[in-house]
C-alpha positions in Angstrom: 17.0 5.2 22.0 20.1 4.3 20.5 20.8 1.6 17.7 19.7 1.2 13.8 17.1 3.6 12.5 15.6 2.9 8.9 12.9 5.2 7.3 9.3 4.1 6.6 8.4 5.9 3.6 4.7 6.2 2.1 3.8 4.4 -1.2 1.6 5.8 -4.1 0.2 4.1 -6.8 0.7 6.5 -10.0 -1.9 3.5 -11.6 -3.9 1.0 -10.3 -5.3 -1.8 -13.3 -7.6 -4.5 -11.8 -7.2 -7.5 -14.1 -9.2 -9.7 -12.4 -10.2 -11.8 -9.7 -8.3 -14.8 -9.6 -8.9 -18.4 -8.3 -7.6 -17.7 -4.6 -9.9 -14.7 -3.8 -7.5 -12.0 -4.7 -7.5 -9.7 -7.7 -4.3 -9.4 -10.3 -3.2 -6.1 -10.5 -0.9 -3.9 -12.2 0.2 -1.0 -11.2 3.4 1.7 -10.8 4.5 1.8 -6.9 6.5 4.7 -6.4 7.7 5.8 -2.6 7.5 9.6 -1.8 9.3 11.8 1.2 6.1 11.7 3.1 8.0 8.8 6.3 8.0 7.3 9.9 11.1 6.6 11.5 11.7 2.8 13.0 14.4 2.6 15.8 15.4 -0.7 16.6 17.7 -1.7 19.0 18.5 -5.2 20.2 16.8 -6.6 23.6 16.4 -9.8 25.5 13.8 -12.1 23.9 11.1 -9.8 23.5 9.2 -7.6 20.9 9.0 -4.2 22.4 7.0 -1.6 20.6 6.3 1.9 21.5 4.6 4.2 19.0 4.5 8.2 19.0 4.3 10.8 16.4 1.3 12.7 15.1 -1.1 9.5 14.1 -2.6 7.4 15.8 -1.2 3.7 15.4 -1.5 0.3 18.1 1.4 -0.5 20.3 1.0 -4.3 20.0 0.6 -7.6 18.4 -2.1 -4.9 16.1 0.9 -3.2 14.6 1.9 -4.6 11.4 5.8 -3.9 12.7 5.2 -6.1 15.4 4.3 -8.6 13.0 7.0 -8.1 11.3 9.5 -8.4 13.8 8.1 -11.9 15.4 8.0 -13.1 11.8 11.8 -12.4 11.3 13.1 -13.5 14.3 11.3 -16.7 14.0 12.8 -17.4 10.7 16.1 -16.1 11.7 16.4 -19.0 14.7 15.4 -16.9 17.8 18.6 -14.9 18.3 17.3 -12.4 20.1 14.6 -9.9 20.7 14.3 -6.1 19.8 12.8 -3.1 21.3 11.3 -1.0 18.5 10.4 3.2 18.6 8.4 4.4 15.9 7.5 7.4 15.2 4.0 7.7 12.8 3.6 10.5 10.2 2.0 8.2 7.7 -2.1 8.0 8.3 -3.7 5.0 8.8 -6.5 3.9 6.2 -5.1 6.1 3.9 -4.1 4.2 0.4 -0.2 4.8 1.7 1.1 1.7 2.5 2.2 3.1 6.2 1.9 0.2 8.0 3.2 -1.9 5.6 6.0 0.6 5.0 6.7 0.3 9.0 7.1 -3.8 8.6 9.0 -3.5 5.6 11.5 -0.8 8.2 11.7 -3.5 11.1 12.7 -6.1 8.4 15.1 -4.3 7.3 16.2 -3.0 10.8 16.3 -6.1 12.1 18.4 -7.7 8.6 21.2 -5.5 10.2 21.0 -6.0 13.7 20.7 -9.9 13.8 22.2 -11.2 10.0 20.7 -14.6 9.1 20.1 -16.7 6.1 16.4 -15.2 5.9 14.6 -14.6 2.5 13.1 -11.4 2.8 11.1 -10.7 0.2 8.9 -14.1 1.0 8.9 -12.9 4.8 7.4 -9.7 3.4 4.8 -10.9 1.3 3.4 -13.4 4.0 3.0 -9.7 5.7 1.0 -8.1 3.1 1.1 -7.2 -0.7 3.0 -3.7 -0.3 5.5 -4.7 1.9 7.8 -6.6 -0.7 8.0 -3.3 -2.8 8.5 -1.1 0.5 11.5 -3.6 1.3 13.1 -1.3 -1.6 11.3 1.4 -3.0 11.5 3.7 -5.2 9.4 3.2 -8.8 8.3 0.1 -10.0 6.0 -1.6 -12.0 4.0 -4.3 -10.2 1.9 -7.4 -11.0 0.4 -10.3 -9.3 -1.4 -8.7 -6.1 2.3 -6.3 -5.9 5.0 -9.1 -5.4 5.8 -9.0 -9.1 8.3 -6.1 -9.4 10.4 -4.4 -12.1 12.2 -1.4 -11.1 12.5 1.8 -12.8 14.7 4.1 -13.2 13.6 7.0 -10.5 12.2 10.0 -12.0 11.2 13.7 -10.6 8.0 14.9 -9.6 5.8 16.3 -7.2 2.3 15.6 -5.5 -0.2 17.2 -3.3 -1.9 14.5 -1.0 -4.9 15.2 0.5 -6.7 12.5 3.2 -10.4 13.5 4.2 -11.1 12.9 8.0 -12.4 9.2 7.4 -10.6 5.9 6.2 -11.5 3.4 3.4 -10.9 -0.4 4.6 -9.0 -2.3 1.8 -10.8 -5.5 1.8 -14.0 -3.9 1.6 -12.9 -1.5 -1.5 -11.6 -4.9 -3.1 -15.0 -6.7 -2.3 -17.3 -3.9 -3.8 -15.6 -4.3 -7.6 -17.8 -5.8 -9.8 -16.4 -7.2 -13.7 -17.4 -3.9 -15.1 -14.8 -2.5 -12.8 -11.7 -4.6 -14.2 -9.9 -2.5 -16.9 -6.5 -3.3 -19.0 -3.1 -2.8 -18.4 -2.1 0.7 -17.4 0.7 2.1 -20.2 3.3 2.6 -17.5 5.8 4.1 -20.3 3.1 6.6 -21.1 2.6 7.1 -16.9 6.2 7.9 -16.7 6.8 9.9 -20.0 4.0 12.5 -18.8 6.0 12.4 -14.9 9.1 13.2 -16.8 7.6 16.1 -19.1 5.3 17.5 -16.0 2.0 17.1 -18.0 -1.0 15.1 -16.6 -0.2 11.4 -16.8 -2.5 9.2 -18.4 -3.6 6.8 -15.6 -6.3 5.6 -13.8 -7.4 3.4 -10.8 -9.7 0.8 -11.4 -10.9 1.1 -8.0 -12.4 4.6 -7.8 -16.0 3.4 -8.8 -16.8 1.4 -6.1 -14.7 3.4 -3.4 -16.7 6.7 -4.8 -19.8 4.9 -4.6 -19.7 3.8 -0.9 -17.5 7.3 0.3 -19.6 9.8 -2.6 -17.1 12.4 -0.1 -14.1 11.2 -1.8 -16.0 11.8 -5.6 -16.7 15.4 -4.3 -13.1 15.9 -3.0 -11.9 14.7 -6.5 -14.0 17.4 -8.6 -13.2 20.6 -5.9 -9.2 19.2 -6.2 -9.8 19.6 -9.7 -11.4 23.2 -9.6 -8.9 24.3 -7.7 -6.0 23.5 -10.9 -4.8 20.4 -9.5 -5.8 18.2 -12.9 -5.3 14.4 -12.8 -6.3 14.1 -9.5 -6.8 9.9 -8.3 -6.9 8.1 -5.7 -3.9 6.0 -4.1 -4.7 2.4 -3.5 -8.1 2.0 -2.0 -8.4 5.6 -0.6 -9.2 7.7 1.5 -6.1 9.5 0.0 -6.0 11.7 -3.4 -2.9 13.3 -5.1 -2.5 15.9 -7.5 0.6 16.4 -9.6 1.9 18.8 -9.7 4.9 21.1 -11.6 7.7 21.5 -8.5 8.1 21.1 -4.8 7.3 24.7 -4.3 4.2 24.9 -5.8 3.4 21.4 -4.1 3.7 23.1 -0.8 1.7 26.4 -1.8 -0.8 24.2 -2.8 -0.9 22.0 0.3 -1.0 24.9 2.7 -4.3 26.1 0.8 -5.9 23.5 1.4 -4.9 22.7 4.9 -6.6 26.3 5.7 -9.4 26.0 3.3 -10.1 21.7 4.7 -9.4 21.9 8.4 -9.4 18.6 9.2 -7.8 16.7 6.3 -4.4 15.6 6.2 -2.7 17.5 3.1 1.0 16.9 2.8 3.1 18.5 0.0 5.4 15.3 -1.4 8.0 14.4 -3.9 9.3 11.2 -5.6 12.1 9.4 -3.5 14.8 6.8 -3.9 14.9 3.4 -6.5 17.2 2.0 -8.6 16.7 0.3 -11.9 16.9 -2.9 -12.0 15.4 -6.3 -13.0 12.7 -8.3 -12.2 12.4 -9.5 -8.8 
């Protein structure tokens, strides 16, 4: 399949504050997005009218309407006046349930895919938000620091470091993760300069995610996975988003990868990915 091809790279959250639950249902949040080398691949190509979608790769993912790319791509070429349709191919590394942002990394792809292949007077970032609360960040990447339920973004300027990502066999649904927080749950602002100080210097970072209570408390798995990740060396060990994923800093690629294929043999079963910091630019609020 020929045509534009845009990578769908996974989100962590290096920090996850929940301020509080606000008037609409939601919770405010802050917290530092940053986008690591862990990706699907979208291929777009144009095509008569019609949203096709075929998935393959090594996760599972749905082939319609379901697919958050799908989505994505009705939703742009409805605001873009109809000028066409588009077949899509993507290819899934990213799990599912995971804390990873994949599929809103995928619909953050097609927008952009799609930005190329049919230009139009379209505002993006609002089409992206009206897709979910990851996908405006994922439109860019990179590290930045988020408000709001994650449409508030400042960007940083990208720094190095490396991660070990480890997904038990089960998932963790988001809305059930946010509805299990009680007030005793909701914490202050993260110190994001801190955060990215300790990235820089390759020591623990100071950070936390207010979410880890009540995801422990209904998966007490995950809590166990935390304290073995953290007997094996891999200190500061937290969850990304509402789980089921965990990540580990840790000094350089090289060790990430000794230390992912460990636990690949010693977990069969798990997803464990070695991964590293990718793309951003600095800039200013958007």
């Amino acid at each position: 399949m020929e045509g534009v091809v845009e990578r769908a790279c996974a989100k962590l959250n290096l920090g996850l504050a929940v301020r509080g639950r606000r008037e609409d249902g939601y919770h405010e949040l802050h917290t530092l997005f940053a986008t690591v080398d862990v990706c699907d691949e979208v291929r777009l190509e144009a095509a008569p009218g019609v949203v096709a979608l075929r998935v393959a790769g090594d996760v599972d993912a749905p082939a319609g309407p379901d697919n958050l790319a799908w989505r994505a791509a009705e939703a742009y070429l409805g605001a873009a006046g109809a000028p066409g349709g588009v077949a899509i191919e993507l290819t899934k590394h990213v799990p599912a349930g995971a804390g990873l942002g994949g599929g809103s990394a995928d619909a953050a792809a097609v927008l952009r895919g799609l930005a190329r292949i049919y230009a139009a007077e379209v505002d993006l970032p609002a089409l992206a938000l009206e897709l979910g609360a990851d996908v405006p960040f994922l439109l860019r990447g990179g590290l930045a620091e988020a408000r709001g339920v994650g449409e508030h973004l400042v960007y940083l300027k990208p720094v190095e470091a490396h991660f070990v990502l480890v997904k038990p066999p089960f998932e963790v649904p988001t809305a059930a993760a946010y509805a299990a927080l009680e007030p005793r749950d909701f914490g202050p602002d993260l110190d994001v300069a801190a955060i990215v100080k300790a990235l820089r210097q390759g020591t623990v970072p100071p950070w936390r995610n207010d979410l880890e209570r009540a995801v422990f408390f209904a998966y007490p798995p995950l809590a166990d996975l935390k304290r073995l990740l953290e007997e094996h060396g891999l200190a500061g060990a937290l969850m990304s988003g509402s789980g089921s994923t965990l990540f580990a800093p840790v000094e350089t690629r090289e060790k990430a990868e000794r230390y992912a294929d460990a636990l690949a043999r010693r977990y069969p079963g798990f997803w464990v990915r070695a991964a590293s910091l990718v793309g951003g630019k600095e800039g200013s609020p958007a």
